[in-house]
mmCIF file of the C-alpha atoms, coordinates in Angstrom:
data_MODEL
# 
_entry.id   MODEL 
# 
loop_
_atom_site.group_PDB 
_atom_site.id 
_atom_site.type_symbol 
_atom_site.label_atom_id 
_atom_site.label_alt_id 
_atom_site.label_comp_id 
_atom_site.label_asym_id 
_atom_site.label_entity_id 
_atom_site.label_seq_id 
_atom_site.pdbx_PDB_ins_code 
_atom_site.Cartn_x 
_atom_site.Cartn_y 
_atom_site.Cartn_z 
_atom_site.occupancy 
_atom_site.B_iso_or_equiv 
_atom_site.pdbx_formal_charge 
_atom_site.auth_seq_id 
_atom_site.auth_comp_id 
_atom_site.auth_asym_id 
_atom_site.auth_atom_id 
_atom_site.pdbx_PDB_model_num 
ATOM 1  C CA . UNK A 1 1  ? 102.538 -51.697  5.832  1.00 0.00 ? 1  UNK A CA 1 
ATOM 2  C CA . UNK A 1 2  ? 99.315  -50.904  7.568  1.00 0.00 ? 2  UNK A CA 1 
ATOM 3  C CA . UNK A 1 3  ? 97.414  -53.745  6.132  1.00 0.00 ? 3  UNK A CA 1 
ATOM 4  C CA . UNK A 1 4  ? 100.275 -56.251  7.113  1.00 0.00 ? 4  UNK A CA 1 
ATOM 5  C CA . UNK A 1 5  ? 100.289 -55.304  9.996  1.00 0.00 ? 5  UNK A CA 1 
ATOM 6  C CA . UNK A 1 6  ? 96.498  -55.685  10.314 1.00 0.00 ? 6  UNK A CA 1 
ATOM 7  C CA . UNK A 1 7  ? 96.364  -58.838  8.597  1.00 0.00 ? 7  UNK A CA 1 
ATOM 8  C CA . UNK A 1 8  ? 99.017  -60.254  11.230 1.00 0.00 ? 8  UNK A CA 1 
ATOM 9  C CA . UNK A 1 9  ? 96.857  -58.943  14.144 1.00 0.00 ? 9  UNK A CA 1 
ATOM 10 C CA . UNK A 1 10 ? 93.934  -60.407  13.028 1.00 0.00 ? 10 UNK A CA 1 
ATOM 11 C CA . UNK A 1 11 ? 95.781  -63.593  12.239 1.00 0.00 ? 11 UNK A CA 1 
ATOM 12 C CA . UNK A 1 12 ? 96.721  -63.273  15.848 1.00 0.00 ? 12 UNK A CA 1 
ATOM 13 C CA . UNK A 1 13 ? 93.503  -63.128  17.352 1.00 0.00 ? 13 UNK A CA 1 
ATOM 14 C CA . UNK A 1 14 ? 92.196  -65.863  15.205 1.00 0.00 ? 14 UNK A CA 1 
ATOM 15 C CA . UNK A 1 15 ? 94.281  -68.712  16.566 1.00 0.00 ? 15 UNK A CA 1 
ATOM 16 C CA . UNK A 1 16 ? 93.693  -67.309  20.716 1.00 0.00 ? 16 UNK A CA 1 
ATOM 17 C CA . UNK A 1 17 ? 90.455  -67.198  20.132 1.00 0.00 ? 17 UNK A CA 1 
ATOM 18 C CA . UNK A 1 18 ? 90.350  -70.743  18.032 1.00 0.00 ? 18 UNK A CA 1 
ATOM 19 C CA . UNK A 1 19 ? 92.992  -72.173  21.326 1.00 0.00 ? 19 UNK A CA 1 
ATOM 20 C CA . UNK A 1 20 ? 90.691  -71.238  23.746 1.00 0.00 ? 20 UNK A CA 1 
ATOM 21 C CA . UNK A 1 21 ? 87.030  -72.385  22.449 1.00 0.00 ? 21 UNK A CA 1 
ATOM 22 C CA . UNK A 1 22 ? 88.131  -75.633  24.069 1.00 0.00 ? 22 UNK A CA 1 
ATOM 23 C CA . UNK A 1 23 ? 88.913  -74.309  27.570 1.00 0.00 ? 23 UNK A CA 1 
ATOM 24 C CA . UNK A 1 24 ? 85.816  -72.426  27.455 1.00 0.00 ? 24 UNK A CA 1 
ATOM 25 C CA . UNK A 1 25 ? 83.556  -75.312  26.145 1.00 0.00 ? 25 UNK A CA 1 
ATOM 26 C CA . UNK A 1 26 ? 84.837  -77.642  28.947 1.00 0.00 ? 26 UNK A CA 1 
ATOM 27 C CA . UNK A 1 27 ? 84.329  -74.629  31.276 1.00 0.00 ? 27 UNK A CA 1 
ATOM 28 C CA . UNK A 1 28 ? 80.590  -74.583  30.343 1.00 0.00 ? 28 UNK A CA 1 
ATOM 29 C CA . UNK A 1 29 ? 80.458  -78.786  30.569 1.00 0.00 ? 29 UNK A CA 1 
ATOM 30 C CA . UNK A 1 30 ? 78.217  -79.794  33.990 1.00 0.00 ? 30 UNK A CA 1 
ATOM 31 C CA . UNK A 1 31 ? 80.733  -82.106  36.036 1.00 0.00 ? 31 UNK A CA 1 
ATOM 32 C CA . UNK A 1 32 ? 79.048  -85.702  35.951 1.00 0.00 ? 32 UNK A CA 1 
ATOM 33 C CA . UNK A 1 33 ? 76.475  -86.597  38.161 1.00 0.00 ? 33 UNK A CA 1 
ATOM 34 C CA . UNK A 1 34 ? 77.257  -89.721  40.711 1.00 0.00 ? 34 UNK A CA 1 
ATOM 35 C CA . UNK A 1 35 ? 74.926  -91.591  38.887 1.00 0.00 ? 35 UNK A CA 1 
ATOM 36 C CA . UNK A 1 36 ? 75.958  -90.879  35.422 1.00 0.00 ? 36 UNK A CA 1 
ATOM 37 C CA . UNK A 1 37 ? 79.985  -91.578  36.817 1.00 0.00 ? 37 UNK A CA 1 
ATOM 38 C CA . UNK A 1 38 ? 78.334  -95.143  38.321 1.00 0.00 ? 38 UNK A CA 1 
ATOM 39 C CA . UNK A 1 39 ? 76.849  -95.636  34.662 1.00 0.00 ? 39 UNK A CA 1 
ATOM 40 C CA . UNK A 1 40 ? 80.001  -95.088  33.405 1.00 0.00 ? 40 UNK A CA 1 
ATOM 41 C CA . UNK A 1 41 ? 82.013  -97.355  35.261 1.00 0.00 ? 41 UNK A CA 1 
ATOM 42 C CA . UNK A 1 42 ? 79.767  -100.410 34.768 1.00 0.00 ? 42 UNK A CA 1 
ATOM 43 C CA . UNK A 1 43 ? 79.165  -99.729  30.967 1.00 0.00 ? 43 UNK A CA 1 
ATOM 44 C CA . UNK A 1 44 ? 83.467  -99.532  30.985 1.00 0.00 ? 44 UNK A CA 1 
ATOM 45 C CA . UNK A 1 45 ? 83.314  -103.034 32.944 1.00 0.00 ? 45 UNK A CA 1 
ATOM 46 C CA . UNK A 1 46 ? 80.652  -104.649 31.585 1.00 0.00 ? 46 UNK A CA 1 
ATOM 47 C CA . UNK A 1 47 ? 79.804  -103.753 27.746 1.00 0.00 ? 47 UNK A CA 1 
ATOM 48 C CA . UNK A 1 48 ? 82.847  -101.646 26.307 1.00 0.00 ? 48 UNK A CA 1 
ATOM 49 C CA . UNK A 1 49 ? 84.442  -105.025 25.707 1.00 0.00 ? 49 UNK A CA 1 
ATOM 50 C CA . UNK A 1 50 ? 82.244  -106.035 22.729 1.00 0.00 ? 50 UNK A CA 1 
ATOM 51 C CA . UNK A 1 51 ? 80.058  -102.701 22.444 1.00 0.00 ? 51 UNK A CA 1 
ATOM 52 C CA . UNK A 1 52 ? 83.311  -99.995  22.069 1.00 0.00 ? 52 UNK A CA 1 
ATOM 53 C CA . UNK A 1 53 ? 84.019  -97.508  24.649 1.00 0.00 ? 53 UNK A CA 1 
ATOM 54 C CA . UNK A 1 54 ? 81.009  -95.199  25.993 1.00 0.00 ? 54 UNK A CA 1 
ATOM 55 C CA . UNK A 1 55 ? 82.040  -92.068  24.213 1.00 0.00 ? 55 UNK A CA 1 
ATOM 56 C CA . UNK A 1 56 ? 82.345  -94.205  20.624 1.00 0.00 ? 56 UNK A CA 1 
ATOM 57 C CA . UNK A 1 57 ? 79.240  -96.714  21.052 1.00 0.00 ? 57 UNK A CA 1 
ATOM 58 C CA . UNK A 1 58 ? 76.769  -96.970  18.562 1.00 0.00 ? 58 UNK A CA 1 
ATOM 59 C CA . UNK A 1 59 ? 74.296  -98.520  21.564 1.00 0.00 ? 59 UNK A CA 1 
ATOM 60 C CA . UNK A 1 60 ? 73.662  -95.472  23.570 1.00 0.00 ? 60 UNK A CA 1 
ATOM 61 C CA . UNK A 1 61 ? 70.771  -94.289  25.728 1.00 0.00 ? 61 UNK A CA 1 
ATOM 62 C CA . UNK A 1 62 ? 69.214  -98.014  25.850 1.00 0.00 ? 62 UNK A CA 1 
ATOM 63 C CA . UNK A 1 63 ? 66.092  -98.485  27.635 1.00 0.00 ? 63 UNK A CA 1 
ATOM 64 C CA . UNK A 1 64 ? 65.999  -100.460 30.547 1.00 0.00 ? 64 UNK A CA 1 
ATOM 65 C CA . UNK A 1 65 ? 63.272  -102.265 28.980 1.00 0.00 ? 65 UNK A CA 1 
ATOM 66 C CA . UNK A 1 66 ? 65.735  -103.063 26.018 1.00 0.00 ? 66 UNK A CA 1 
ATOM 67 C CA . UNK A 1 67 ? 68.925  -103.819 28.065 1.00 0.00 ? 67 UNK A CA 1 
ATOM 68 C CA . UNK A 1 68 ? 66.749  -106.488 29.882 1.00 0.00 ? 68 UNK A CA 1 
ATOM 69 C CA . UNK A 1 69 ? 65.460  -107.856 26.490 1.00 0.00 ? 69 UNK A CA 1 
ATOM 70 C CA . UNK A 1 70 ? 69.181  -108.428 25.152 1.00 0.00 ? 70 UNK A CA 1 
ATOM 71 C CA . UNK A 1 71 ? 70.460  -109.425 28.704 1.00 0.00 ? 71 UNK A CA 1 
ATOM 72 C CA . UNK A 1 72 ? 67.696  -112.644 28.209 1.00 0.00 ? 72 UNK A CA 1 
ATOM 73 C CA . UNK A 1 73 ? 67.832  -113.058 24.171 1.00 0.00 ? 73 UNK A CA 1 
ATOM 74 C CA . UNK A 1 74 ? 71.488  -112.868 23.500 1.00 0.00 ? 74 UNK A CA 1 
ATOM 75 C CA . UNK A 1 75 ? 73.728  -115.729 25.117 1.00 0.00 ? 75 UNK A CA 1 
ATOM 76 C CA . UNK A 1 76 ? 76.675  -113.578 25.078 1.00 0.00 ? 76 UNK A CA 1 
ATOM 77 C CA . UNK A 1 77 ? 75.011  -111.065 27.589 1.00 0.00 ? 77 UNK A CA 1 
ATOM 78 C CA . UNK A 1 78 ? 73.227  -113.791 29.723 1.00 0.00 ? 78 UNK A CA 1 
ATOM 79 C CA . UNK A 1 79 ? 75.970  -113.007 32.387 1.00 0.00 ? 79 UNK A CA 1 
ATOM 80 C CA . UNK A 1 80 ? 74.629  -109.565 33.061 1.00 0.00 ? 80 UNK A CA 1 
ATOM 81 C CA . UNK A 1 81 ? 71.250  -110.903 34.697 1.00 0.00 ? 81 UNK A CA 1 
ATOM 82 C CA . UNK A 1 82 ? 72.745  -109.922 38.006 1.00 0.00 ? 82 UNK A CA 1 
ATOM 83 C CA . UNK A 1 83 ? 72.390  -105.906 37.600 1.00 0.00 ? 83 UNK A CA 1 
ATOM 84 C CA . UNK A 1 84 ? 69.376  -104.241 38.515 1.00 0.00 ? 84 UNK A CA 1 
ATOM 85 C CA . UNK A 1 85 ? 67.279  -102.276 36.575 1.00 0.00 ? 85 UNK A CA 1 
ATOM 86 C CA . UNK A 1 86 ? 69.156  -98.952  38.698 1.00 0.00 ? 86 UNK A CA 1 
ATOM 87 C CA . UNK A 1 87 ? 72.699  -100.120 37.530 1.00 0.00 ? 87 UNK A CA 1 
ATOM 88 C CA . UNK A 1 88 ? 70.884  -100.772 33.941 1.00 0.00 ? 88 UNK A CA 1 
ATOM 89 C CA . UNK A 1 89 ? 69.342  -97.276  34.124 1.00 0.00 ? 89 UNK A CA 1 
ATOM 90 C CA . UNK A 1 90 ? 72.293  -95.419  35.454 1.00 0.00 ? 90 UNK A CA 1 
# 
């Protein structure tokens, strides 16, 4: 009975422990920065169309250097000439 019992307790405390890793992790998360929230938005405008949403891209962290380059080689970003290199960096 003893051992049941423990078992069950420690059962227990596995899954409240397991339920609330995510509260703590997004607890621990800095809250974006203006900049990064700016980044966001255009990236979600301009690029998630062809280049999947920010959080699934496989095109992250892109230099500004290398944004500009594909903004003047490939036709299908030509449009984007208009953002600066801070909207590119943010």
């Amino acid at each position: 009975m003893k051992r049941s019992l423990r078992l069950t307790v420690c059962a227990c405390l596995s899954l409240l422990i397991a339920s609330a890793l995510p509260v703590i992790a997004s607890q621990n998360e800095s809250p974006l920065t203006d900049r990064q929230r700016e980044g966001a938005a255009l990236y979600a405008e301009h690029c998630a169309h062809c280049h999947q949403p920010l959080a699934k891209t496989s095109k992250p962290d892109r230099s500004v250097k290398r944004l500009r380059s594909s903004i003047e080689h490939f036709p299908a970003m030509n449009r984007l000439d208009f953002l600066s290199d801070s909207q590119l960096e943010a």
